[in-house]
N, C-alpha and C positions, 0 to 999 in steps of 0.2 A: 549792233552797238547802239545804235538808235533808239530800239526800245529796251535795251537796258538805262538807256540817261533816264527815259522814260519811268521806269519803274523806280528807280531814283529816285525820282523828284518826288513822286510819289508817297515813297517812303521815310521821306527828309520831314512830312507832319509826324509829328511822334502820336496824335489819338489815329492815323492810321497805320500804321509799324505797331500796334498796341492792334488793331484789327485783325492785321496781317497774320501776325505772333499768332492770337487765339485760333483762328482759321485755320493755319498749318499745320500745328499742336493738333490737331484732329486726324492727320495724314496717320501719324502714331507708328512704329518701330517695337521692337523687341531690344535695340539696344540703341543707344545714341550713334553707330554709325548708320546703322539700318534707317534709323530717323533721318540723317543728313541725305545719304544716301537716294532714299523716296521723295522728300520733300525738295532736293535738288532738282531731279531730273523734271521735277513739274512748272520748276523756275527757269534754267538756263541749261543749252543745252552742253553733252560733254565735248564736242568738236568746238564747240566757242569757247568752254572753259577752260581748255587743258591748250589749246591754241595760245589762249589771249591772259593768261594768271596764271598766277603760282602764290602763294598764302601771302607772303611778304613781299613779293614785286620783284625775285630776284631770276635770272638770267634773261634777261631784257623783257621780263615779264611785266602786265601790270598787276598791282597789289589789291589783294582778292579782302583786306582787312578791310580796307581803306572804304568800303562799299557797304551803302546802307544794307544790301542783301546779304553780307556778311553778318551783320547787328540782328537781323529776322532770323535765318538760321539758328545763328548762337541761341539768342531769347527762347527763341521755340523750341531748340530743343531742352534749354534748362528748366522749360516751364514742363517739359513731358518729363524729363529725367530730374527732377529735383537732385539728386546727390550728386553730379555730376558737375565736374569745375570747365576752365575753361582750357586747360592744361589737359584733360579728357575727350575735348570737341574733337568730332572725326572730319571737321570741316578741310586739311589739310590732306586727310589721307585720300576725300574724295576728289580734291582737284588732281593729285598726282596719279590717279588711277581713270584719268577721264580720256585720255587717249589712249591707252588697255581698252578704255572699255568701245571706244569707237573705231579703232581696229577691228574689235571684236563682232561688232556687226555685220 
């Protein structure tokens, strides 16, 4: 949690979340989950996320929105997928799938 505040704060200057964005946007996907997906697991990992969030904050979850790493995902990926809205982001389907996927290990 620690170095999530961290990376936070980080991300709270918008000329670095403008950094961030273009750097990640390089990770690149075949489709905007694919992009969530790869550029996620480089950020945080699924045991912490599927533990600790859920998109909106709901079953005594905290809110995955609410978080500057939430705004770098989004950006980045709309900057790789241009047509894709925000009602398309696969940022929800990846936290719900994060304990699948660490089970899975």
């Amino acid at each position: 949690m620690e170095e999530l505040h961290s990376l936070e704060n980080y991300l709270s200057d918008p000329e670095q979340i403008q950094k961030a964005v273009n750097e990640l946007s390089k990770i690149g996907g075949s489709n905007p989950y694919d992009f969530v997906s790869r550029a996620a697991q480089k950020l945080i990992t699924n045991k912490f996320s599927g533990a600790t969030f859920s998109l909106q904050g709901r079953r005594k979850k905290e809110s995955f929105q609410k978080l500057k790493l939430y705004e770098l995902l989004t950006n980045a990926s709309m900057t790789l997928f241009k047509d894709t809205t925000l009602k398309e982001q696969s940022i929800a389907k990846w936290i719900r799938r994060c304990t699948e996927r660490e089970k899975g290990k």
